[in-house]
Structure formats: C-alpha cells, structure tokens
N, C-alpha and C positions, 0 to 999 in steps of 0.2 A: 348032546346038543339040546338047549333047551327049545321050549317053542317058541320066544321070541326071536330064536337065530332060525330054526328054519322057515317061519313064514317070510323072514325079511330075503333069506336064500330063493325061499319057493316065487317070492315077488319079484326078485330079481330075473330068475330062469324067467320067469313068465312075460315081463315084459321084453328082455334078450330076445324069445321065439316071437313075440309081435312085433319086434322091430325088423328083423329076418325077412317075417309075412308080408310086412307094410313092402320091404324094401324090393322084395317079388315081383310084388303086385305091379306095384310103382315100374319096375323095368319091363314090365309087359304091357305096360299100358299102350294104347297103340300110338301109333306114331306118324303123323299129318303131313302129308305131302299135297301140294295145289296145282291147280290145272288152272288156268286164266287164258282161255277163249273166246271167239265168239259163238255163240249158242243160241243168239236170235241177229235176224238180219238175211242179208246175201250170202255170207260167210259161215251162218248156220250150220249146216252141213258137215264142213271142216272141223268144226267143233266137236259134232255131236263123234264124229271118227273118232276123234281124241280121244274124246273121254271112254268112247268103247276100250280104245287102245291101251288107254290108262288102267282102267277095271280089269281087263284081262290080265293083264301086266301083273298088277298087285293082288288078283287072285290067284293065280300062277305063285309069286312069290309066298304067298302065307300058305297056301299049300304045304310050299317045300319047305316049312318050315319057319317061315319069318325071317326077322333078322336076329342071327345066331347068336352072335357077339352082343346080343342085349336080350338074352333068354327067351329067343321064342317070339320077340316082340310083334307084333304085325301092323302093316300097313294101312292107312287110311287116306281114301281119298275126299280131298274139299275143293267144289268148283265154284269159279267168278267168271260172267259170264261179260265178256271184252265189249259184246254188241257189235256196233257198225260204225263206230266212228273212232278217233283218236282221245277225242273228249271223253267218252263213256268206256274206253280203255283205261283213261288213267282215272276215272272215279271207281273203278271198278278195283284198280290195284289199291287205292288207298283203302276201298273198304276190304278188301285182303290183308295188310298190316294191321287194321285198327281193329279187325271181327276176328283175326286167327291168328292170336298170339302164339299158340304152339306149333305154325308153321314150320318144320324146318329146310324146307323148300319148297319151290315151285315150276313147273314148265309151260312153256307156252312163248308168243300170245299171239301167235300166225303170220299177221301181216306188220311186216317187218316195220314202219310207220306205227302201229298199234305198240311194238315191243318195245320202239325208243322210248315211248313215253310212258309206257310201264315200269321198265327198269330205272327211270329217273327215281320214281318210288320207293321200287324194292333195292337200290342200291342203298337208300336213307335209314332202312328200317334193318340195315346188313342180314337182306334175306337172298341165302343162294338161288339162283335163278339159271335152269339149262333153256337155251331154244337154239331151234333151227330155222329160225330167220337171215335172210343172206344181207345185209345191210353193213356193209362193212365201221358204217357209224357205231353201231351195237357196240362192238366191242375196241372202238377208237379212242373213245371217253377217261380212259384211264380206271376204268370202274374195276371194282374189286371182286364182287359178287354175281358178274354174269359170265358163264359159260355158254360156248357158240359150239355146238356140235355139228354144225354144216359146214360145207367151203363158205366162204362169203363169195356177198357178190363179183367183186374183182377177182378173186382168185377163179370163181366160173364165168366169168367172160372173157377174162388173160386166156385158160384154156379150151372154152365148148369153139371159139371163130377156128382155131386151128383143127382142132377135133372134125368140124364138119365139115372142112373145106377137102381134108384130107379122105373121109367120107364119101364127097362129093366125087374126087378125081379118082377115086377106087373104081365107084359106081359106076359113073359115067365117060370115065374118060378126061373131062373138062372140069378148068379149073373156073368156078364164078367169077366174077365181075365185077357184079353189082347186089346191092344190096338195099333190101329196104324194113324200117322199121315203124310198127304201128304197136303202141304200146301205151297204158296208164301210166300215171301218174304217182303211182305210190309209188315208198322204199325201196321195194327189194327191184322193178321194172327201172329206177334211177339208180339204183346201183347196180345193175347190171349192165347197163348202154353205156353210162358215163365212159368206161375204160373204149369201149369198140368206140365212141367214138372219139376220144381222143389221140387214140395210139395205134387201138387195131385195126382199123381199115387202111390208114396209111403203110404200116406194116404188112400187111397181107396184098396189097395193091389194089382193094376194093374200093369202089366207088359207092358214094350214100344216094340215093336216086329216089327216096323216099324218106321221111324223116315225120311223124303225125305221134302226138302227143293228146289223152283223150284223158277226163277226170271221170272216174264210174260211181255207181253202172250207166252204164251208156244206153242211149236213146235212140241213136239210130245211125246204123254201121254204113250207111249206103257211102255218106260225102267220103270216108276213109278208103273204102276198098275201092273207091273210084277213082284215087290217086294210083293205089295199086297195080289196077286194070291199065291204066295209061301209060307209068313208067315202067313195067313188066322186069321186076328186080330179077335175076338170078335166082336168090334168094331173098325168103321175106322172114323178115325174124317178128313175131305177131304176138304182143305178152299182154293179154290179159289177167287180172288175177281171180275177177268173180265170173265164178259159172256162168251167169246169164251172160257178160258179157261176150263170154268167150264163144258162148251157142249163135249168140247175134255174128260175130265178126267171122265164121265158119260157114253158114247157112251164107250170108253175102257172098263171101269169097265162090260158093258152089252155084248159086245163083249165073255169079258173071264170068264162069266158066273157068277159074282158076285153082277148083278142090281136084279132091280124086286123083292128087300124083301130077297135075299140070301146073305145080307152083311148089318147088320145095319149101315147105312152111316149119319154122321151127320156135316153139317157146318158150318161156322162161317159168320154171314152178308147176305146181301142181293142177292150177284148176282145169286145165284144157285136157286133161287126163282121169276127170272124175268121171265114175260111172253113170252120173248123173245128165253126161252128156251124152252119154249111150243112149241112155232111157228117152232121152226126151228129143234126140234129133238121129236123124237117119245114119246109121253105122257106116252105110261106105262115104259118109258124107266125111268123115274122122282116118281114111287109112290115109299111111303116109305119114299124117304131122308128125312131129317130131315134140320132144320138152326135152329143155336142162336142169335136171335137179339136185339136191342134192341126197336124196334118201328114196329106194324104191327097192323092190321084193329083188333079191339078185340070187347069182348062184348057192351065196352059203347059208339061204333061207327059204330055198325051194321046198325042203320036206316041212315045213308048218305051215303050207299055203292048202292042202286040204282042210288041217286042222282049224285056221282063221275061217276057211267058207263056213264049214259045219258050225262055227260059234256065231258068229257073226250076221249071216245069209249076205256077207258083200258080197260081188264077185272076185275083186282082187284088194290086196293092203298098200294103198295109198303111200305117197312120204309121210301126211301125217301120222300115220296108225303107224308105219314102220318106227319113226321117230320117238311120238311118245310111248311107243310099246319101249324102245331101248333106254328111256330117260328114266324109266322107273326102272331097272336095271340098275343102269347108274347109281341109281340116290343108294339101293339098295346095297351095291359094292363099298359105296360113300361109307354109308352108317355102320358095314360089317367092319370098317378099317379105326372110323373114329371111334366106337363102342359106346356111344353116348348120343340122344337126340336133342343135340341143341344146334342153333345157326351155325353159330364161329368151327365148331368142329366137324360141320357137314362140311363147309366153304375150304375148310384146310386140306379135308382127305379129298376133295375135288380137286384141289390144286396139286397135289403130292399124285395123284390117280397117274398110275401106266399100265394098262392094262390091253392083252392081247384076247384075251377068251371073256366068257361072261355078257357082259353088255358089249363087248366091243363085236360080236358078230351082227350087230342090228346096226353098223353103220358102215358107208363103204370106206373101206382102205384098211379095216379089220385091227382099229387102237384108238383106243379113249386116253389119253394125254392130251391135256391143255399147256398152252402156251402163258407167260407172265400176261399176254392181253382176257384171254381167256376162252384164245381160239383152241378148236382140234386140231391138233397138228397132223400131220398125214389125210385130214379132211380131202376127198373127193371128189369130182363128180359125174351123174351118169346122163348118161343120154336115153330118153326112152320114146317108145317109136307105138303107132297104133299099127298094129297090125290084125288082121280076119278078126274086128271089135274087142279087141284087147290089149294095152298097154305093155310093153314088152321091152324089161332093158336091153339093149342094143348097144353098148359103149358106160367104160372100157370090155372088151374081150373076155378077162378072168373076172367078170363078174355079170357078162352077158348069158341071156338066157334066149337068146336068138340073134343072126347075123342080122345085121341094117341091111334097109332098102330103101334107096336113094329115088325119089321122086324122079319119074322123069319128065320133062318141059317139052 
C-alpha cells in the first residue's frame, strides 16, 4: 500500500471517528423542556412550587440516567414567567416560541383563563403543551398540541355535587337543600358552576339561595359574606383562586360566625389549601373546608412525602408540585418512546402514551392516556379536607389518606 493510499485511508478512518464523536455529542446534548407560570404577582407562589416541582422532577430523571433511548441525554429546564394577567400570559408564550426554539415541550400555565391564551400560541408554533387547568374550553378547540392531565371542569362538577351530598347524608344523616355559591371570575370557577348550575342542582333538588360573582383580588369580603350570613345555604360552595383572596373571604366568613365546622364550605382548586394560609391566618380558622381538585399527595405517593419535606422545607406537595413533578415524567416517557427531541415526535408519542406505572402514579386514577381531544382519560377527582392544619385527601376512599368530616351546622 502506498502512502498516498493510506493517508487518504487514515483520513477517511479519521473523519468516520469525528462523525461518530459529533453524532454523540449531538444526542446528549440536553434536551429543553418549559415551564410557563406565574412567578410574579398574586399567583407567584404557585409558580415558584412549580418550578421547584419541575427541578426536582428533572434532577431525579438525569440522575437515573437521563433519557435512555437518546444516550444519556438529559433534561433542562427554561422558565417564562405568565405574571398576573391574560395579556402578559400570552406575551410571555410568544416570547417562549420566538427565544426557545429548541423547546420540545412545555407545562403550565395555572389559571385556566391564562392557559387558553397561551396555548392559542403554542398550538401555532406545534409546541406540545401538558397542563392541568380544568377549563373544559382548553381542550374544546380542536387543538392538536395541548394535553389536559386533569378532570376538567365539567367532568369535576358533573361528579364533586354528588360526591358531597353523598358525604353529607353519610355524616350527618341529612340530605342539603340549599346551596350557595361565592366565586371569581376566572376560567376554571366558570367552568366549574356553569354545569351545577345548569343541570345539577335541578338534578339533585338543590335550591341556589346565593349566587355572587367577584373579579380578583378582591377588596373587601364584608358585602359577600353578608349575603351568606342571611340566606344560611346548607352548603356554600366559596372558589376563590388567589391566596389573598381566599385569606380575605375565610377570616369574613369566622368573623360572622359561620367558620369552624358551622357552615360546610367547599372549593374549587388549589389556593384555599396553600400553606400560605396556614402561615398567615389562624389554623382552626381552616378546619373543615373542603377543595375539589384535580391532583393532591394520595395513597400511592405517601412514601415520598418525607422525602419532598426534607428537599423542599414545604410542609405538604400541593396539586401544582404534584402535577408538574408528574409532567416531567411524562415528557420523559414521551422522549424514551419517540427516540428523537424534536416537537412532532414528542406530540405523537403523547398521543400514542398508555401508560399504567411511571408517571401515571402522580395522577389520580393511576393512567396517562389521552383522548383524540387531548384529555386524560380515566382523569379524576379528589376531594381534599383541612384537617388539625393540614390538607388531607378524603375522597375517593382508594386514594384517601384519612376519612371525611362533614361540617356540622
């Protein structure tokens, strides 16, 4: 062999092992997954859970390995932060398409009003998108690229009116009445009343004896809970969605003598169960209420609730931490199935997804399958109760971590 054949040999070998190397490198590269919350505002808070949720989530995953099926590759997390309005939602999604082109998903974006108008976005730019906003609109659209990991809202109001009435007559004996409802204005509070009050209270033979409608944060609980106090509902279904809110319309209610178990109070969502309202207002002023949600700490995630304190210093894991801890789960099942991090082939292994272990033990009803809309099928919901200053699910049974206790009047 002369030397003009082996160096053209040896140059060959040698760029063959640098395309190898590149082609490595390149499938390890990491891999961008988005978070689109709010991170300043009223709704801060719920954010900043997330992203803890998220970071754990995906340091947990690269730990064990990354994702397999694309050598090792691991995860990275990119946040936009939603703020406090529907406006600075969807500026925030655009500047997510147009600043992270190597997105190949995102979760988020809390308040169900905030996530319609984001996903108008990332449906344009065909970026897959998981949330657990209960908005039945979300996923009405026809859209292609949003997955709904919650019950929606109709499907948790068709079931929590039966769920507690049934609750109710266990408890107490009596069947309610009457009922009344004090609630914002946003998404997921309109899509949760809409169905009770079109069909369910008629159905159930409840009477509406209160009906108040409030745009947050709110200013001052008194004229509300004074309707309250007057038509003495049975029950009062009370949904606000921001903390303060929710501190203000509880301290009222204890004020004028209708907290503490003398008013079965029940909500809709997360905020009325932040620890934040521990912190900041008197604990037994909280036993009793109730929330409908669609994500909370249940029986098949009891043994990681030391381990979330120790990392975290919360006291207990929220729907959102529960939620976005299991959505990075997902992407990550997503990614092991399509082998490849780009949009189209996250969005397809989301839609082909039937999964019973994995990420499906971080949501109730224990399977991540979506539907042609891009709902979870087998979606959920629980009921979760404050009990001796701790939230507590309480409904359904095989996924309760303590029996209900029905207010008494």
């Amino acid at each position: 062999m002369n030397e003009m054949v082996r160096k053209a040999i040896g140059g060959a070998l040698a760029a063959a092992l640098s395309i190898v190397a590149f082609g490595a490198a390149a499938q390890k590269k990491d891999i961008e997954v988005g978070l689109i919350a709010p991170m300043s505002g009223p709704w801060a808070r719920q954010g900043q859970v997330m992203k803890v949720a998220a970071d754990l989530a995906i340091d947990t995953i690269n730990k064990q390995g990354g994702i397999k099926s694309m050598g090792g590759a691991k995860l990275k997390l990119t946040v936009f932060d939603a703020g406090d309005s529907v406006e600075k939602a969807k500026n925030a999604a655009q500047r997510m398409v147009a600043d992270a082109p190597d997105l190949v998903g995102a979760t988020g974006a809390y308040l169900s009003s905030f996530t319609l108008a984001v996903t108008e976005v990332t449906e344009r730019a065909q970026l897959p998108v998981l949330t657990f906003s209960y908005s039945d609109l979300i996923t009405s659209r026809g859209f292609k690229y949003v997955f709904q990991t919650s019950a929606t809202g109709d499907q948790m109001a068709e079931a929590s009116l039966p769920a507690l009435m049934e609750m109710a007559e266990k408890a107490s004996g009596k069947r309610p009445k009457t009922v009344g409802v004090v609630m914002d204005n946003t998404a997921a509070s309109v899509a949760f009343v809409k169905p009770i009050r079109s069909t369910q209270l008629e159905r159930l033979g409840l009477k509406l004896v209160v009906d108040e409608t409030f745009t947050p944060p709110l200013a001052n609980a008194t004229p509300l809970i004074q309707k309250v106090r007057s038509a003495r509902p049975d029950v009062l279904l009370l949904m606000p969605t921001a903390i303060s809110d929710a501190k203000l319309l509880l301290e009222k209610m204890n004020e004028f003598g209708l907290g503490r178990g003398k008013m079965p109070t029940i909500s809709n969502g997360a905020a009325i169960l932040d620890p934040d309202l521990r912190t900041n207002m008197n604990v037994e002023q909280l036993e009793g209420v109730m929330s409908v949600v669609a994500n909370w700490t249940t029986a098949a995630q009891k043994d990681m609730v030391e381990d979330f304190k120790k990392k975290t210093n919360e006291p207990w894991a929220t729907q959102h931490f529960m939620t976005t801890y299991g959505d990075m789960f997902i992407f990550k099942a997503a990614l092991e199935m399509a082998g490849k991090a780009d949009r189209e082939s996250v969005a397809q292994a989301l839609r082909k997804m039937d999964v019973t272990d994995g990420p499906a033990k971080y949501f109730p009803g224990g399977r991540v399958k979506f539907d042609e809309r891009g709902r979870r099928e087998g979606a959920t919901l629980l009921i979760v109760q404050w009990q001796n200053g701790i939230p507590l699910t309480v409904y359904p049974a095989k996924e309760a971590l303590a029996a209900p206790a029905w207010p008494k009047q």
